[in-house]
N, C-alpha and C positions, 0 to 999 in steps of 0.2 A: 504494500500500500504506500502509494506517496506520501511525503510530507506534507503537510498542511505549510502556504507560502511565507517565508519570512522574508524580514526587511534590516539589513544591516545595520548593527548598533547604531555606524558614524550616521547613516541618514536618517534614521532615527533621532537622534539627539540634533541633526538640523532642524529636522521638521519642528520640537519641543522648542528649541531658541524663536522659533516664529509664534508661538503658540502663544492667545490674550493670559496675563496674567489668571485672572479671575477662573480660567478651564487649568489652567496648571496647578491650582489648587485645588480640584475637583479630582485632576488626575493622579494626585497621592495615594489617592482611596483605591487606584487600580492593583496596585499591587503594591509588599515591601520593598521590592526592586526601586519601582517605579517613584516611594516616596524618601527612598534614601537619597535619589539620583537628583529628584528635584529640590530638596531641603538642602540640596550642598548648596556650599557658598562660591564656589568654581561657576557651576550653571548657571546661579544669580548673575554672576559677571559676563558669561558666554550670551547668556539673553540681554542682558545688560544694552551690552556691545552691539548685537544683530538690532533691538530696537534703533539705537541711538543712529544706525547706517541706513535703516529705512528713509528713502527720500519721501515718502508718504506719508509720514510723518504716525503711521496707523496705530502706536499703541501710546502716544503723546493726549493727553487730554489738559482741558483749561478747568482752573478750578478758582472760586470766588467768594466773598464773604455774600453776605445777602442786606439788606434795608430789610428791617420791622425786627427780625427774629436772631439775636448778636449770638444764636449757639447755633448758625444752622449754617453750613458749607454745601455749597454744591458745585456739580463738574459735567463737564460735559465731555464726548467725543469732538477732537476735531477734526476728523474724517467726516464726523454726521453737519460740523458747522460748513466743514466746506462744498460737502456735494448735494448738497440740501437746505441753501438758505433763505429760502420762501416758506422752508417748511416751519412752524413753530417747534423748535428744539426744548426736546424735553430732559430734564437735569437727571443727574445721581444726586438725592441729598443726603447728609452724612451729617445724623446729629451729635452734635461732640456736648461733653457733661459739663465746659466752659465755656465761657468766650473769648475767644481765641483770637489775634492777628496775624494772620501769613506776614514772614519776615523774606521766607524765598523756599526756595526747592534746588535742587540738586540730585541727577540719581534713582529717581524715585520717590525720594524724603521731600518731604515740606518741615521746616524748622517754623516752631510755631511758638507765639507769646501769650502766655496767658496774661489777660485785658485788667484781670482785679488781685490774682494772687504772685504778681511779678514775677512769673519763672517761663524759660527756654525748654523745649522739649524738640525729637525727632520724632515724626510720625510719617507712616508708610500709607497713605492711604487704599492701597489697593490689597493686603496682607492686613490692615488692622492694626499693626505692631506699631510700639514705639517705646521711644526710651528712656530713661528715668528723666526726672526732673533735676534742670542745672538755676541755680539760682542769682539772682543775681545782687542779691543783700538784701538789706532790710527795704522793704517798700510798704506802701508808698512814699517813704519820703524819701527817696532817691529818683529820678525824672531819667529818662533814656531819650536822647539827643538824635543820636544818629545812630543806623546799626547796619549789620551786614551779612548775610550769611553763606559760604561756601567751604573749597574742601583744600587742603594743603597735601598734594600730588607726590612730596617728597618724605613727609611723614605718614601718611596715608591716615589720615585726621578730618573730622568734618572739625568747622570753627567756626565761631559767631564772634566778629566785633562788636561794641555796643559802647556808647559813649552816655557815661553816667554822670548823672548832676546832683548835688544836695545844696543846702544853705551853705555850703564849707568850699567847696573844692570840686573841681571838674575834671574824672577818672578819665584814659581810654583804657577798657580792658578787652582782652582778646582771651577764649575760652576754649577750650577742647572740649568734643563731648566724648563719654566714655572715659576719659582721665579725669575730668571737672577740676583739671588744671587751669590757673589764669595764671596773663602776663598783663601789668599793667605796662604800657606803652606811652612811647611820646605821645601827647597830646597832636593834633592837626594841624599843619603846619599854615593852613587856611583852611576857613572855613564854608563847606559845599551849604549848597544851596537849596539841596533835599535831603531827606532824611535816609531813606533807603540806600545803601552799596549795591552795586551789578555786579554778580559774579563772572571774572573771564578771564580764561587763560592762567589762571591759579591765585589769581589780584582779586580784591577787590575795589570799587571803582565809582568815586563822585564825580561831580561837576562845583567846582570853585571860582573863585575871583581870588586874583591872589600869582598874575604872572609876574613881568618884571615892572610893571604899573599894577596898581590894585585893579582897575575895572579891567583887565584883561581877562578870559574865560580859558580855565583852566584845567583838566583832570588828574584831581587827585586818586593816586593808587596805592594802595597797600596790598605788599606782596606776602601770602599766610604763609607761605616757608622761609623765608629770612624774617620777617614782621618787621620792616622797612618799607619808608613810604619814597613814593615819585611822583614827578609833576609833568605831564604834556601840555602843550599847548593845546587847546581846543582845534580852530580851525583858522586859517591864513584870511585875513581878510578884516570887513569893517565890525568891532565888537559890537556898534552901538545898533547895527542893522538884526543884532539875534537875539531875541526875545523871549525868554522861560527856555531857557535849554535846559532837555533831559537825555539821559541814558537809557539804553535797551541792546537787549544780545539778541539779535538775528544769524540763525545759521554759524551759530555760536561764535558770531565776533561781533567786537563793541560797534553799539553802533549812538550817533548825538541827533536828536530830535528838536527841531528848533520854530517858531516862526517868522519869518526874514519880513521884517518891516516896510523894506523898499518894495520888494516885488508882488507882497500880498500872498506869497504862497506859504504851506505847511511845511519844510522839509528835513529828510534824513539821509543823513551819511553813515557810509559803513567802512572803519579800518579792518584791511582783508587783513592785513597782521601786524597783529597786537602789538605796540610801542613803536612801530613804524611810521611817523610823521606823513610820509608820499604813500602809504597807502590807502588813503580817506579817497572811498570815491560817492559820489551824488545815486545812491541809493532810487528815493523817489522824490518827485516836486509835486504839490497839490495845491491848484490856487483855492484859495478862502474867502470865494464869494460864491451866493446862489445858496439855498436852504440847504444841501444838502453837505457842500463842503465850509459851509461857516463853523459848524458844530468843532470843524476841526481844530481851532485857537481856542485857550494856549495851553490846555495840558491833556491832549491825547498824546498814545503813545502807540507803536507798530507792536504787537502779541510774539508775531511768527509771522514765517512768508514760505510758501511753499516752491517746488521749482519751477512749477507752470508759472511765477510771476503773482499770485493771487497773496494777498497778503492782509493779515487780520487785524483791527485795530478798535481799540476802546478811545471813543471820542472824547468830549467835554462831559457828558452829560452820563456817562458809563454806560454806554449804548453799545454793541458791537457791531463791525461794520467790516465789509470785504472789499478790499479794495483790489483792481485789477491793475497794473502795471502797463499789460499792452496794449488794454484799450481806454483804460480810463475810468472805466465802470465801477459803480457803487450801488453795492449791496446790504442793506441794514437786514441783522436778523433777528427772528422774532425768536424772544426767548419766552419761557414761563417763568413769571416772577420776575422779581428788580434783584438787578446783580447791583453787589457795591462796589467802589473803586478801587481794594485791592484784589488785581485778577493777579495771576500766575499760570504759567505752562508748566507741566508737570510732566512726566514718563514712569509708564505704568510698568513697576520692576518687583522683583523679589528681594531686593537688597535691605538688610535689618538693619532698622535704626537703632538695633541693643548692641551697637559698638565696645 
């Protein structure tokens, strides 16, 4: 009698790296083989990896705080935002026992603040997991200024900056999770202009005033494996003409979001690499007249940009919006429920936040 057909371990374990988080949990249950093979922390990284190369961006989803209800998170696919945005997108919501502020993601992990009892946590949102609580003193009466959250490549560390305030003294401290080690650091050598860091390229990453004239626009960087800071020049050209400039990582490099005063239009630059001056190229231009691109001024920002060109964006008014590159088009899409203004891109991974 024949064998019944098999299929080779290696193409086996390809197929599993493509597989949605949420059936690789399911697929534990098939067997002990089968839940040793996915519990390792190896395959966490191998699927890791194959998501992160997907240009599809397919196991990537947006996730958000909400207006009315400060314990309630929700996420969407951005597969379903982008080939379906007429259709009204329906959420994953995910009620958490606090109220929490997304600080960032990386990985899988969203680094999350709790709103009333001052403490840092990792959490996995697609696995559930997260990991103990890192604290960050006595609160409330200590004030968090500016913060940041990513991973140090050379320690193999995730780390949160956070710049702390009381009636006394103004800390920067820098924090390991898993060790709930800190470094108090030099304080900022100037001062950014928003509160949140962009993680990129192992830095994390303000906008300042603070070049060789004070009104010059500037990016301060802190590097989380030396814990050393740097200064670039923003962008060559007239300062007085850029108006609310922000940061955002497109296609995981920095990119500055701005609205230029002279031309009337919205626009973003993207360095192909990181600390390279000449590699800043003009990204997209949107002029900011007519209903539907006024919304654009002055604190939207680009989500993600897919390779067709199509690229996602949260306006003024925490709207989402699709924008088309090659022809111009704009698509607003119907969500259920009011999203609030901290969004995040996330990737849906097995990797524990129990560092």
């Amino acid at each position: 009698m024949d064998e019944s057909p098999s299929l080779p371990d290696e193409l086996i374990l390809e197929i599993l790296h493509r597989v949605p988080v949420r059936s690789l949990l399911q697929f534990r249950c098939v067997c002990k083989s089968w839940r040793t093979l996915i519990s390792n922390p190896q395959f966490a990284n191998d699927h890791l990896s194959t998501s992160i190369a997907d240009p599809n961006m397919t196991h990537h989803r947006l996730v958000s705080s909400t207006f009315g209800d400060p314990r309630k998170i929700v996420s969407f696919s951005l597969q379903s935002l982008f080939q379906n945005p007429s259709s009204r997108a329906k959420p994953l919501t995910l009620r958490m026992s606090h109220k929490y502020h997304i600080v960032g993601s990386y990985n899988g992990l969203l680094c999350l603040f709790d709103v009333y009892q001052g403490y840092f946590r990792l959490w996995n949102p697609s696995t559930r997991l997260k990991s103990k609580r890192l604290s960050i003193g006595v609160y409330p009466d200590v004030i968090i200024t500016y913060h940041g959250f990513g991973y140090d490549h050379v320690n193999h560390k995730y780390k949160l900056l956070a710049v702390v305030e009381d009636v006394h003294e103004t800390l920067t401290k820098l924090y390991s999770f898993g060790s709930n080690s800190c470094t108090v650091l030099q304080n900022f050598p100037c001062e950014p202009t928003r509160m949140q860091g962009k993680f990129v390229s192992g830095t994390l990453n303000w906008i300042a005033k603070g070049g060789v004239s004070d009104d010059q626009w500037v990016i301060l960087s802190l590097d989380l494996a030396t814990e050393t800071y740097s200064k670039m020049l923003l962008l060559d050209g007239d300062a007085e003409k850029i108006l609310s400039p922000g940061l955002q990582v497109l296609r995981n490099c920095l990119c500055v979001c701005f609205f230029d005063s002279k031309s009337a239009h919205w626009i973003v630059w993207l360095m192909k690499e990181y600390g390279v001056h000449d590699s800043w190229i003009k990204l997209m231009m949107v002029p900011c007249i007519g209903r539907e691109t006024s919304a654009m001024y002055p604190s939207s920002e680009p989500l993600c940009i897919l390779e067709d060109g199509v690229v996602l964006m949260k306006n003024t008014y925490a709207k989402l919006v699709l924008y088309n590159l090659n022809d111009g088009r704009f698509d607003y899409l119907r969500i259920r429920g009011e999203l609030g203004f901290n969004m995040h891109i996330y990737l849906e991974s097995l990797v524990s936040p129990q560092c």
